[in-house]
Each structure stands twice: as structure tokens, then as C-alpha cells.
C-alpha positions as CSV (number, residue, x, y, z in Angstrom):
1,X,0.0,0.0,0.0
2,X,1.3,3.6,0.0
3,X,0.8,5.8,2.6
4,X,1.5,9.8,2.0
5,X,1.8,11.9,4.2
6,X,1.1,15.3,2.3
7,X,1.6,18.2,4.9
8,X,4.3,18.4,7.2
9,X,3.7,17.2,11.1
10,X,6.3,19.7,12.6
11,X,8.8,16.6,13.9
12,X,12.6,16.2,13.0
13,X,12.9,13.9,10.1
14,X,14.6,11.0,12.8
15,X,11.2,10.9,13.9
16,X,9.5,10.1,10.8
17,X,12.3,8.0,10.0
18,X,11.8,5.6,13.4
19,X,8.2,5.8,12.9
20,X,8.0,4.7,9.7
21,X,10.6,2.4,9.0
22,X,8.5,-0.6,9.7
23,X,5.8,0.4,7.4
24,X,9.1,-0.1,4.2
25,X,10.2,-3.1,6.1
26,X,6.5,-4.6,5.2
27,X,6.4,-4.0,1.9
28,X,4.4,-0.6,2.0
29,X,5.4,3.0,0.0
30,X,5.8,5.8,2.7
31,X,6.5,9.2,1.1
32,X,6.0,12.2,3.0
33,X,6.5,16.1,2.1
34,X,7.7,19.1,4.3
35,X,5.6,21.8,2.8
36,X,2.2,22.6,2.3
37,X,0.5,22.1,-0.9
38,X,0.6,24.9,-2.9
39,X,-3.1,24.6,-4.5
40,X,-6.0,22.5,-5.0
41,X,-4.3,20.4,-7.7
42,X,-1.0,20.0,-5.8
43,X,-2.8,18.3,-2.9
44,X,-4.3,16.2,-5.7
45,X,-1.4,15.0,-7.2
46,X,0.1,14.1,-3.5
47,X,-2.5,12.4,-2.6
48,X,-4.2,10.6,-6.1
49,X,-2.8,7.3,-5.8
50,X,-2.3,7.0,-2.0
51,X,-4.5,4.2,-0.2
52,X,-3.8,6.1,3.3
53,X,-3.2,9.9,3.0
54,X,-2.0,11.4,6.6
55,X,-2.9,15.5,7.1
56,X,-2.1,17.6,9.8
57,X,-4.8,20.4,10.1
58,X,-5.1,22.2,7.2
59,X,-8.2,21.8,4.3
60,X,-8.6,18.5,2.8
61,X,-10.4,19.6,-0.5
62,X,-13.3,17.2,-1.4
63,X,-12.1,16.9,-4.8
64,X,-8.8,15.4,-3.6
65,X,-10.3,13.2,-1.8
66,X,-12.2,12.0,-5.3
67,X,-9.8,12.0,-7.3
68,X,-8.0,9.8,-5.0
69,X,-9.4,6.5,-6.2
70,X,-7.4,4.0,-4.2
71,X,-8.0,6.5,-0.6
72,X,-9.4,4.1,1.9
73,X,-8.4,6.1,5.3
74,X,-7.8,9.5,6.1
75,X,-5.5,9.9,8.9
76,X,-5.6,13.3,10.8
77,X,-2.8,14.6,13.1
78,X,-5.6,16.7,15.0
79,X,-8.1,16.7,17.1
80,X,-10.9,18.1,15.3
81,X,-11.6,16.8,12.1
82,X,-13.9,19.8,10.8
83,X,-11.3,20.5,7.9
84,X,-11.9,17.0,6.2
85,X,-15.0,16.6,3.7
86,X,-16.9,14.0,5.7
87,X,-20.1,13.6,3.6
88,X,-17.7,12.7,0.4
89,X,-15.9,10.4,3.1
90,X,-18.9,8.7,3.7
91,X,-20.5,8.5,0.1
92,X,-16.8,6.5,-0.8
93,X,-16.6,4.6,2.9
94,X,-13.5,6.5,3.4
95,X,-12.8,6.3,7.3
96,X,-11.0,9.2,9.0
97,X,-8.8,8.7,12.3
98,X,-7.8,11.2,14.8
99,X,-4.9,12.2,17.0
100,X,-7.3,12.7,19.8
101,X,-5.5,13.2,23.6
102,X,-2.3,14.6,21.9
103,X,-2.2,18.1,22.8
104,X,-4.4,17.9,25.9
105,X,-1.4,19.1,28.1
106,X,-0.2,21.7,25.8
107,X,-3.3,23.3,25.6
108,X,-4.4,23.0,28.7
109,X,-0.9,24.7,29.7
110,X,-1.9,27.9,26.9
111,X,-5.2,28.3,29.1
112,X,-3.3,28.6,32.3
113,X,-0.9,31.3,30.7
114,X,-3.8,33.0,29.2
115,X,-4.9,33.6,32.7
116,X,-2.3,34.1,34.3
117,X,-0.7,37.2,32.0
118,X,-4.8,38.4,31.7
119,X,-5.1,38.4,35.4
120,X,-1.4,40.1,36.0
121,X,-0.8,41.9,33.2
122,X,2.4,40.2,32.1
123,X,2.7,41.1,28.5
124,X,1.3,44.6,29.4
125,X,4.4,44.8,32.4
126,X,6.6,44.2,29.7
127,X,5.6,47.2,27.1
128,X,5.4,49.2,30.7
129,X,8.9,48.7,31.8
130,X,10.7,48.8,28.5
131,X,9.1,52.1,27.8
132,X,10.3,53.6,31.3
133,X,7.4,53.0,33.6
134,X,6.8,51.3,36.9
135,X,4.4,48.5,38.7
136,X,2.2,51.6,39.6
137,X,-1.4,49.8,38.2
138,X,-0.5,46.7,36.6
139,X,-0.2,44.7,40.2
140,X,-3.5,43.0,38.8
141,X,-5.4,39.9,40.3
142,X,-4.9,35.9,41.8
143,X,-6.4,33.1,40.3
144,X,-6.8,32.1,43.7
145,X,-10.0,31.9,45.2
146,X,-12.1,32.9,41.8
147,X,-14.8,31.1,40.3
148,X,-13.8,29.8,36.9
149,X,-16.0,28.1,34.4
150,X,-15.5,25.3,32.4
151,X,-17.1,25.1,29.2
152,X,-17.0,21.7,27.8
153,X,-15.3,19.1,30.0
154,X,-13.8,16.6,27.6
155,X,-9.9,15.5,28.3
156,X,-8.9,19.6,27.9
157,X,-11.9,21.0,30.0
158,X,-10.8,18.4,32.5
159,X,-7.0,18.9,32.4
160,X,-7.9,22.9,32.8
161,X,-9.9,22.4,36.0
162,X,-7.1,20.2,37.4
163,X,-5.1,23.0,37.4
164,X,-7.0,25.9,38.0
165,X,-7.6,23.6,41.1
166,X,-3.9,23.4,41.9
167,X,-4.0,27.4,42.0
168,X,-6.8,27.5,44.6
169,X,-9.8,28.2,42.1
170,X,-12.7,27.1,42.8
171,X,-14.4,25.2,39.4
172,X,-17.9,25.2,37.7
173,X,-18.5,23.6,34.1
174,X,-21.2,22.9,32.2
175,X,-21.1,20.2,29.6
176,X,-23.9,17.8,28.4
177,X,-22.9,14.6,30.5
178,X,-21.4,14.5,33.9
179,X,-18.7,12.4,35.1
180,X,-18.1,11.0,38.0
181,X,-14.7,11.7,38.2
182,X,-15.0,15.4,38.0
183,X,-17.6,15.3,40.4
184,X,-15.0,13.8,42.9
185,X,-12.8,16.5,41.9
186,X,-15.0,19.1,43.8
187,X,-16.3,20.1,40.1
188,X,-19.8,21.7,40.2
189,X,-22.0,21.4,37.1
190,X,-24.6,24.3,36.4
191,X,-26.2,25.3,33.7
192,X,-24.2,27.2,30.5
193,X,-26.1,31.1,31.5
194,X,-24.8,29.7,35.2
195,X,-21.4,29.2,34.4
196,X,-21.2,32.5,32.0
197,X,-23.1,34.4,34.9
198,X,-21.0,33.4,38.1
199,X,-17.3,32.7,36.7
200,X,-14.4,35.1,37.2
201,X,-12.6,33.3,34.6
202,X,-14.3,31.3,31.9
203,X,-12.1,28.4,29.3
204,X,-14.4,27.5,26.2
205,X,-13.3,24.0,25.6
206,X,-15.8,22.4,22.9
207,X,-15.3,21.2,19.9
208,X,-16.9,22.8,16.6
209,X,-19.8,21.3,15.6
210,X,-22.9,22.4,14.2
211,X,-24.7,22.0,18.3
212,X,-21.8,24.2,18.8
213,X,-21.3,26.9,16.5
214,X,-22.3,30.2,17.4
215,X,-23.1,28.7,20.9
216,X,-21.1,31.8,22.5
217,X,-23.6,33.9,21.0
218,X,-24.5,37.9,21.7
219,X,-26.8,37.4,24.3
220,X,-24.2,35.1,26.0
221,X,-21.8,37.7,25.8
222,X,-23.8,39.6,27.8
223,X,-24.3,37.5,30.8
224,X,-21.1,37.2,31.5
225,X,-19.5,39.4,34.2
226,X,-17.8,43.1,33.3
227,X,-14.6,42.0,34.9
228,X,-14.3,38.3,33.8
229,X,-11.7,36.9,31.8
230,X,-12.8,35.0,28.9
231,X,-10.2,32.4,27.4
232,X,-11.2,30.5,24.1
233,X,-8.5,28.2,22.6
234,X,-11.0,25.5,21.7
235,X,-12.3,26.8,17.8
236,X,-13.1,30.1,16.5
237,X,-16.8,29.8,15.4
238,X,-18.1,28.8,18.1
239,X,-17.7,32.3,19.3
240,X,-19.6,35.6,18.2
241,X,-16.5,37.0,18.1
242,X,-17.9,40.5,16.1
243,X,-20.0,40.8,19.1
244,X,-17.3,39.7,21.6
245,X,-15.0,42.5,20.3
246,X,-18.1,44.9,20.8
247,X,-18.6,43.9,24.4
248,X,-14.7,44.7,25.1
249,X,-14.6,47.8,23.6
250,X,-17.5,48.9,25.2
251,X,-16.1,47.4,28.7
252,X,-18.5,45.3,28.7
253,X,-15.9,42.4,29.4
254,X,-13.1,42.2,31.1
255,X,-10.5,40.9,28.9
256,X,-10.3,38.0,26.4
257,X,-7.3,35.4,25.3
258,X,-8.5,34.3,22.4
259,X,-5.9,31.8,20.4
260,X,-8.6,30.1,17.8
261,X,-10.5,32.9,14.9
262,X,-13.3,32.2,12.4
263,X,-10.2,31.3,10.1
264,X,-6.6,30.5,10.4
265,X,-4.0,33.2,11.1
266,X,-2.9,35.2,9.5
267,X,-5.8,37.8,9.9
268,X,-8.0,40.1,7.7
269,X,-6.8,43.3,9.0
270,X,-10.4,44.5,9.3
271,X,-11.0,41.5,12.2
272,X,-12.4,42.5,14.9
273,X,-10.5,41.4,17.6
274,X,-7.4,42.5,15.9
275,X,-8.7,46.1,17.0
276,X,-10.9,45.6,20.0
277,X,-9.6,46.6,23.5
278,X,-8.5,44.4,26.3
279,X,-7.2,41.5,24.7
280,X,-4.5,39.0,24.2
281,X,-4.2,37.1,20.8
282,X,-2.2,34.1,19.6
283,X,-2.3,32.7,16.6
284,X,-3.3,29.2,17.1
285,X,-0.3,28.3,19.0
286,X,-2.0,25.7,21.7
287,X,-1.7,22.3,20.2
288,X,1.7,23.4,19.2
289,X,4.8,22.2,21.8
290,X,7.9,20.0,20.8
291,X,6.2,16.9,23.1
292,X,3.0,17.4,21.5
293,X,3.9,16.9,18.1
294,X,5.9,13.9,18.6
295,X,2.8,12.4,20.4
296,X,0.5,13.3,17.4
297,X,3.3,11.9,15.2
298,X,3.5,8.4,17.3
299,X,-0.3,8.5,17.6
300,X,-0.8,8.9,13.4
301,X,1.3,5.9,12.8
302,X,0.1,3.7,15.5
303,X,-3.0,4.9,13.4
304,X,-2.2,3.2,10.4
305,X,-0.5,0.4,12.0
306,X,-3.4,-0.4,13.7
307,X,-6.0,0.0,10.7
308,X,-3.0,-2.2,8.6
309,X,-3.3,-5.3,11.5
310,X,-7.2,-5.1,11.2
311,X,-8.1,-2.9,14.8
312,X,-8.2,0.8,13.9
313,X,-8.2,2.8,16.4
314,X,-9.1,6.4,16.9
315,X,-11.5,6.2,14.7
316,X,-14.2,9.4,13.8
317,X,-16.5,8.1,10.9
């Protein structure tokens, strides 16, 4: 079979090298590339004769994907799987496999930052003192002993609580199941107006969905509190975000960390949040960490070792 991987995974080649080479000892094709695909008809052409393409997380164009006559799994170094075609997967019984659990650490870890430079106005410090000026007003606020909400409370949402626990916070979350586990973690669940209403500090952490777009609507907005911080490094549309930049710019809000947009950086320079007030912006930066890629490298191969010995694993459709 040949396998392709047709977008770079952000890994030395060593790695791709030790995690491969059993796939050439068996007889199997691996060919992989270390730059994006130009076009349309450049991911074809990687990809049009491949029985197991591997993608990272950029747009998997439908008509690759039928072109691609021999394509019988989809193997995506990513979470979410939003960027992949699924209805053309399904009409050809294409199935598509995740990297799910690798970057629940390094995001998590984003979150915490977020809050941390939001609530003590690090990156602001730094533009203070290099331009001559003192600590007078910047002292700011502790996680400690705030409320903050949890919205969504998969392996991420989870992770987060942990440790805004570990800084004394106390947690709330809403999600539509409750565990156990969390439960015995002290983790209260309320409603989603609760959570937005009573939370000093609130961490969307759902995936993007069509339940789930637009969920952080306008009115939503509103119910949260004038001084909270809201942190969203989960996906871009499931945010308002035209209408989150209105409620920070009219102080509405307290301050947002906002790492995921309604498309991949780099921005329209007309975006909203690029000019609204009290705000910290990254541009897509929390799945990325030099121990996350390797375990979304190791987690796509074990994917298509797994689908090659008959028990695939991670699978999504």
C-alpha cells in the first residue's frame, strides 16, 4: 500500500524515520513532504494514488479526496476533524482517524498562561517597563479563590480544572454529561447562563460542531460578568467574536485570550478582535509544543499500523 503523508507534522525527520521504517520493512510506500501544498491540484497529485493519506490540520479539498481512487483512510494529526470533507468520506466509505489526547497538556498549559498574564498583566508589564514605567497599576489579580467556568469538560476541559484547582480556584463547568470523576474533583456542574453568569474566569473547551457553533452567541456575551476573563482556545466559530470584540470595547468584558479565529491566522486586517480593547491574541499556538507533536506523530502511525493489522483505532467516521 502507499501511505503519503502530504503536509508536514512539525517533527525532525529522525522521527519520521523511526516511525516509519517498519511500514518499508513490510512492503508498503511511505512518502512524505515538508511543505504545504501549494493549491487544489498540488494536494491532488500528493495524494491521487495513495490508499492512506495522513494530514495535519489544514483543508482537505473534497475533490482530492475524489480523485483519489485508491484512498481508503484519512489519517488526521488533530483533534478536530472539521477541515476534512466528511459527507464525500462517507458516500466513498473512506474512514477518517484522529490524533485525539495529543495536545491535551499543551493546551491546557496555553489556558493557564492566558490567565495568568490576563489576570497580571504580564505582556502589558513588559511594554510598561521597557518604555520607562513602573508596577504603579498593573499589580492585577490571583487566580486564587475565583470562580472559573468550564465550558465543555472533555480531556482539555478536564485537564484545565485540574489545574486551576492546583491554584486555589474554585471550578464550575457545564457540559452535556457529567462524570463522576470530576464530580469527585470538587467540580460543580450548572447550567451554560450559570457558568457565564457566576465565573471570574471562563475556558471554552468544545469542539466545533454544528450543536456548537455560534453557541457563545451575543446574548451570551452579555451574561457574562464586566470583569471576567474570557479564554477561548478551543475553535473560533463557536464564538460571536464581532460581538465579543463589541462587548470589550465597550467594557463590557473584562479581557479576552483568544488563540482560535473564524479562520486560520494570518488575519483580515479588518478583524475584529485585531482592533478591539483588552485582549490577548495568539495565533493558534495551543496544540503546538515540541512533546505534543511527537505524540500526534506516534499517535498517526500507530493509526495506520493499527488499521493495517485489522483494529483501527481512533476512529471518527
Amino acid at each position: 500500500m502507499k501511505i503519503s503523508l502530504i503536509e508536514p507534522l512539525n517533527v525532525k525527520q529522525d522521527v519520521l524515520d523511526r516511525l516509519s521504517v517498519k511500514l518499508k520493512q513490510d512492503g508498503h510506500t511511505f512518502v512524505s513532504y515538508d511543505t504545504l501544498s501549494k493549491d487544489a491540484e498540488e494536494q491532488k497529485a500528493r495524494m491521487c494514488d495513495s490508499d492512506i493519506v495522513m494530514i495535519a490540520n489544514h483543508p482537505l479539498y473534497a475533490e482530492s479526496i475524489q480523485e483519489a481512487k485508491n484512498l481508503k483512510l484519512i489519517d488526521v494529526a488533530f483533534t478536530g476533524i472539521d477541515h476534512v470533507p466528511q459527507d464525500v468520506c462517507r458516500e466513498k466509505c473512506i474512514m477518517i482517524c484522529n490524533a485525539a489526547g495529543y495536545s491535551t497538556e499543551t493546551v491546557a498549559e496555553l489556558v493557564i498562561g492566558m490567565a495568568i498574564d490576563a489576570l497580571r498583566n504580564v505582556a502589558k508589564a513588559n511594554d510598561v517597563v521597557r518604555k520607562g514605567g513602573t508596577s504603579a497599576g498593573i499589580g492585577g489579580r490571583e487566580i486564587a479563590g475565583r470562580t472559573v467556568g468550564i465550558i465543555g469538560l472533555g480531556a482539555i476541559g478536564m485537564r484545565c480544572a485540574e489545574l486551576f484547582q492546583a491554584f486555589g480556584a474554585r471550578v464550575i463547568a457545564y457540559n452535556r454529561s457529567q462524570k463522576e470523576e470530576a464530580k469527585a474533583r470538587g467540580i460543580v456542574y450548572k447550567s451554560l447562563d450559570e457558568v457565564l453568569q457566576e465565573s471570574d474566569i471562563i475556558s471554552l473547551n468544545l469542539p466545533n460542531t454544528p450543536e456548537t457553533r455560534g453557541l457563545i452567541s451575543k446574548e451570551k456575551i452579555a451574561l457574562m460578568k464586566t470583569d471576567a476573563v474570557f479564554i477561548n482556545c478551543a475553535r473560533g466559530p463557536i464564538v460571536d467574536n464581532a460581538a465579543l470584540a463589541d462587548a470589550l470595547n465597550n467594557d463590557a468584558l473584562g479581557f479576552a485570550c483568544i488563540d482560535v479565529f473564524d479562520m486560520e491566522p494570518p488575519l483580515m486586517e479588518d478583524y475584529p478582535l485585531l482592533q478591539a480593547k483588552h485582549t490577548l491574541l495568539t495565533p493558534h499556538q495551543g496544540f503546538i509544543s515540541e512533546e505534543a507533536m511527537v505524540r500526534r506523530a506516534e499517535i498517526v502511525f500507530n493509526n495506520v499500523y493499527a488499521w493495517l493489522d485489522g483494529k483501527p483505532e481512533n476512529v471518527c467516521r
